[in-house]
C-alpha positions as CSV (number, residue, x, y, z in Angstrom):
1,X,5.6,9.2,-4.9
2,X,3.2,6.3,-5.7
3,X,0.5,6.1,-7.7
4,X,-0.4,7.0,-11.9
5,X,-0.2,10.6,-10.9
6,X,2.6,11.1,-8.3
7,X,5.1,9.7,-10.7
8,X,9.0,11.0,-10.6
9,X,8.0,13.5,-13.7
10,X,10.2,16.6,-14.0
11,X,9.4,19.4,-15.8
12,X,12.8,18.6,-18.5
13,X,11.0,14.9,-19.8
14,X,12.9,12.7,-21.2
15,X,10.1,12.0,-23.4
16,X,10.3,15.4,-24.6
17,X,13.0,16.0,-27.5
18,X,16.3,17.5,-25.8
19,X,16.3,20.1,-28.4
20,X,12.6,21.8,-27.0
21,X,14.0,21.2,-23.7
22,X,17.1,23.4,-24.5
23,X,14.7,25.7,-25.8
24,X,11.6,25.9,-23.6
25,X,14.6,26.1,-20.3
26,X,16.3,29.1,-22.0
27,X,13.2,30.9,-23.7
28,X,10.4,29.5,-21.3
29,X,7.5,32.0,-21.0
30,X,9.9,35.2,-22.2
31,X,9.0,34.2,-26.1
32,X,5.6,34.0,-25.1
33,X,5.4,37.3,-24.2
34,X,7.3,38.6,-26.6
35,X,5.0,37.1,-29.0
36,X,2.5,39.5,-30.0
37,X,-0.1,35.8,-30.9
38,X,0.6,32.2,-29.9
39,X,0.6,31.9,-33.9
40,X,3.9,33.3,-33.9
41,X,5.2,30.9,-31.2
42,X,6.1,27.0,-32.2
43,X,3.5,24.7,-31.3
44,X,6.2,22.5,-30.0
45,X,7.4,25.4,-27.2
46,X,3.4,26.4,-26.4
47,X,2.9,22.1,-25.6
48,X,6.0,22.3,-23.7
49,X,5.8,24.7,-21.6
50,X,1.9,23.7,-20.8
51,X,3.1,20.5,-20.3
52,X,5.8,22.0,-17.5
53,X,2.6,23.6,-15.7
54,X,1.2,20.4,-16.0
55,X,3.8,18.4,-14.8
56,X,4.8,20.8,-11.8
57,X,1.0,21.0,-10.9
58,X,0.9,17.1,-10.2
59,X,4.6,17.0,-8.1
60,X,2.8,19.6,-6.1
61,X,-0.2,17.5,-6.0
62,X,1.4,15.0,-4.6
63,X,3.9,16.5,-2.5
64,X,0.6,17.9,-0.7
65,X,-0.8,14.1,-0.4
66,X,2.5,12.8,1.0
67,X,1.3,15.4,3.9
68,X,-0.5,14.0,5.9
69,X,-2.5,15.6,9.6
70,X,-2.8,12.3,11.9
71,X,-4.5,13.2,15.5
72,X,-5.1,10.4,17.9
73,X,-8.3,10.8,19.9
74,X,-8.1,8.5,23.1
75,X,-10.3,7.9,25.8
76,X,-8.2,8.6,29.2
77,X,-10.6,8.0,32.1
78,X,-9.6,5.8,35.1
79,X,-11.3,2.9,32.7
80,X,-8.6,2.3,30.5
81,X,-6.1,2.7,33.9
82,X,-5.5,-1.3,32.2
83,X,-5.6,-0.3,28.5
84,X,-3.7,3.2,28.3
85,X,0.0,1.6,28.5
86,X,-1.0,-0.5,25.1
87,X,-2.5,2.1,23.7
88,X,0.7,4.5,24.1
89,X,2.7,1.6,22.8
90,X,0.1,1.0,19.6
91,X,-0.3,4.6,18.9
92,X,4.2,4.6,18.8
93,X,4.1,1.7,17.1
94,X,1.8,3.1,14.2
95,X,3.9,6.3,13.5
96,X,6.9,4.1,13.7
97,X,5.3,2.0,10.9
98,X,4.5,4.2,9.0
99,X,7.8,6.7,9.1
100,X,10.0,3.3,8.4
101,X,7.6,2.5,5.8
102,X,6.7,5.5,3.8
103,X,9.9,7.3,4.2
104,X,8.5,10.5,2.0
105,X,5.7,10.9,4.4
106,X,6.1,14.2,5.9
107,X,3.7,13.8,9.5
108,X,1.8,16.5,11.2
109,X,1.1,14.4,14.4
110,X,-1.6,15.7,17.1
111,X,-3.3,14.3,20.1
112,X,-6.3,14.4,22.6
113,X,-7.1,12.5,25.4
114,X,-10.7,13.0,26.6
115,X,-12.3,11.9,30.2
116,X,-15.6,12.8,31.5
117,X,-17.7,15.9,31.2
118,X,-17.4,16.5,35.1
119,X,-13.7,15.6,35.2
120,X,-11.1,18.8,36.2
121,X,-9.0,17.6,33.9
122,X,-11.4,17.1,30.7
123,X,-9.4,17.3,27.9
124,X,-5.4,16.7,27.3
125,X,-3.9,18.5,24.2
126,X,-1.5,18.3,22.0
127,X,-1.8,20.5,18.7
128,X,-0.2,19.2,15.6
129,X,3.6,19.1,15.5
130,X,6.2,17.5,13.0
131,X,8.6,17.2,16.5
132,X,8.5,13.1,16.6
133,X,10.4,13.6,20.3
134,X,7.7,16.1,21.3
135,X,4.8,13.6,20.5
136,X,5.8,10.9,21.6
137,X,7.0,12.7,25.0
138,X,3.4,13.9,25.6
139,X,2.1,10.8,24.6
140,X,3.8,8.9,26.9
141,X,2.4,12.0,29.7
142,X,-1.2,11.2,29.3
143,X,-2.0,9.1,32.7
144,X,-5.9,7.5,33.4
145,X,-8.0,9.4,35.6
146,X,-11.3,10.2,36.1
147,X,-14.2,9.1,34.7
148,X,-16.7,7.5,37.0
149,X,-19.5,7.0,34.6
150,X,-20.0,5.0,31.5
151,X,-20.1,7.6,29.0
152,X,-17.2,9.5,28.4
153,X,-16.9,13.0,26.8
154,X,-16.1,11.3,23.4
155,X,-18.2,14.7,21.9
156,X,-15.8,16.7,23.5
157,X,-12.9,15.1,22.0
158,X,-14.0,14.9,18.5
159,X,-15.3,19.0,19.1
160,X,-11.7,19.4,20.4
161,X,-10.4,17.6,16.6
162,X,-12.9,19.8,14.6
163,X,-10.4,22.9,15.9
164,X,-7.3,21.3,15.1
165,X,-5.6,23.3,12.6
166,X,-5.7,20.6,10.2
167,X,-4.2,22.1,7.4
168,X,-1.2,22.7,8.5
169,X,1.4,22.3,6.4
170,X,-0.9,22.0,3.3
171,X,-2.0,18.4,4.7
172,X,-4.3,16.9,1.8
173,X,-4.4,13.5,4.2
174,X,-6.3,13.8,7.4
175,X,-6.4,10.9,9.5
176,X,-8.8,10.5,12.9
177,X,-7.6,7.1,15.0
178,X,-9.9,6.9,17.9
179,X,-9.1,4.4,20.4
180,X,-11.9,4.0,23.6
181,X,-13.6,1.4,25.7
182,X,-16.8,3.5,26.0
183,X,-18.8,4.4,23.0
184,X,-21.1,7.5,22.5
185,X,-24.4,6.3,24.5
């Protein structure tokens, strides 16, 4: 967890004085409902336990953030017949770089390859998964063909990322890479 928010707090402080710790962990919320008025509870127990809340809000926070929903949209006419096996071998290389390098990083990885409107085969798909040997797999699937034209179906693809089920997994981070020879005309 990086950043001034997604510190390693826990709900037992050590800032907090061991003795309200004891306390707030064997009386928690119980005393506050026992408690006909917060006047009758110590201020120390009500800032406590607000300050659990607090704290367990932000781990969640940023448990959520270290989520994070990465598709790869690719262009996979007959055009990139030259570029595709670099493109497999960037796109690996990325999720590679960042597993090795952001080891809390829990990936939801998805992909679609996109060709021409009059291909058969328009669109390639692979929905959002956390199987690493699945993506990669179906990565490595996805041949050049088709095409014919200069403008691909790149409309089509990012239509075809707009129904991704991009939450999944409470994903706060979603992350587009779109890798193509032919731009929108």
């Amino acid at each position: 967890r990086q950043g001034a928010d997604c510190t390693d707090a826990s709900p037992n402080d050590p800032g907090v004085d061991a003795n309200v710790n004891s306390v707030v962990d064997s009386l928690d919320f119980v005393v506050l409902e026992e408690k006909e008025s917060t006047d009758e509870v110590p201020s120390e127990l009500i800032s406590t336990t607000r300050r659990r809340k607090e704290i367990s809000r932000a781990i969640a926070t940023c448990e959520q953030a270290e989520t994070i929903a990465l598709v790869f949209l690719i262009d996979a006419t007959s055009s990139m017949s030259s570029y595709i096996e670099a493109v497999k071998t960037q796109i690996s290389s990325i999720v590679d770089d960042m597993k090795s390098t952001h080891q809390s990083i829990k990936l939801h990885l998805g992909l679609i390859a996109y060709r021409d409107h009059s291909d058969q085969k328009r669109f390639e798909i692979l929905p959002l998964t956390t199987d690493l040997a699945q993506f990669k797999a179906f990565v490595a699937s996805v041949p050049a063909m088709g095409g014919g034209d200069t403008p691909e179906d790149v409309h089509g693809g990012l239509q075809q990322a707009l129904q991704m089920d991009w939450g999944m997994g409470g994903s706060m981070t979603r992350v587009l890479v779109h890798m193509a020879d032919a731009p929108c005309p």
